[in-house]
N, C-alpha and C positions, 0 to 999 in steps of 0.2 A: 199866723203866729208872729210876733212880736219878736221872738228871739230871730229865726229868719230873717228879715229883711234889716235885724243890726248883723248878723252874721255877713249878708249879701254886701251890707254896704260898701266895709272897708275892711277883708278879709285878710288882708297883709297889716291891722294892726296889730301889733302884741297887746294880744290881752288876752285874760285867764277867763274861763266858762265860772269859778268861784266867783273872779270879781265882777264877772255878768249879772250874776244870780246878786252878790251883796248889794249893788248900785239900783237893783230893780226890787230889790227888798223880799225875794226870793226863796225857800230853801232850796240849797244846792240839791240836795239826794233826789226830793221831789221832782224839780225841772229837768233831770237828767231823765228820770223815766218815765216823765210825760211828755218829754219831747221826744223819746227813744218810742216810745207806744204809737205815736201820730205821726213820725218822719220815717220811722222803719231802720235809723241808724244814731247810732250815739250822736250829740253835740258836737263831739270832738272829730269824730270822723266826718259828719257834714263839715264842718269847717277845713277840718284838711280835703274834703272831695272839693269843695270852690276853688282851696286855693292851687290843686294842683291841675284842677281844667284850665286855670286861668294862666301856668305857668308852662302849659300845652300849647298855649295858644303865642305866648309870649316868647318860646323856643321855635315855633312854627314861623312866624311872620314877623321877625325882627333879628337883629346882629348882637343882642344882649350874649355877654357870655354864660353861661352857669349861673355862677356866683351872684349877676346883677342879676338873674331871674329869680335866684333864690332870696336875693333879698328884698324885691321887687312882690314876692308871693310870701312876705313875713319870716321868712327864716334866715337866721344870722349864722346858723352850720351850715355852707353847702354839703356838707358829706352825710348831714341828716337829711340833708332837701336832696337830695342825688337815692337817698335809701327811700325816702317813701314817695318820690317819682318812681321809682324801677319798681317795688311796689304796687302802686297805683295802675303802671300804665303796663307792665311786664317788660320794658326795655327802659334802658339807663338813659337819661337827659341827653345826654350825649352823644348815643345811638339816634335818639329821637332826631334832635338838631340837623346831625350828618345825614339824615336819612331823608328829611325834609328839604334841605338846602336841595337837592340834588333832583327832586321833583319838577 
């Protein structure tokens, strides 16, 4: 699937799943639930599951604070990106970090 591997690409850009669907000439309603039928999870949720494996990764094996992780994995709120890590992972960014450094 096409949407995939633009998703995969560059998962920290702001862009909108509308303005996915306009550019590829798309209906929006449509592609949400054929890509939800054949991936098992909404557009928006694969895209936030990349972006916060990657910002697993990114807290794991590097000196980034928060805030450059979150903005590094597309988000300009850290305290949004801090809500749907702890979310994601069941432990706060933060936890994560401190818990790893110490490994």
């Amino acid at each position: 699937m096409e949407a995939i591997k633009f998703f995969n690409m560059s998962p920290e850009d702001n862009f909108t799943i509308k303005q996915y669907t306009k550019d590829c000439g798309l209906n929006y309603y449509r592609f949400i639930d054929t890509f939800t039928r054949h991936v098992g999870i909404s557009p928006r949720q694969y895209i936030i599951n990349i972006r916060m494996t990657k910002a697993k990764d990114l807290l794991m094996n590097s000196q980034y604070q928060i805030s450059e992780v979150a903005r590094l994995t597309g988000y300009d709120n850290p305290l949004y990106f801090s809500r749907l890590f702890k979310k994601t992972w069941g432990m706060s960014a933060r936890d994560y970090k401190a818990h790893n450094l110490y490994k």
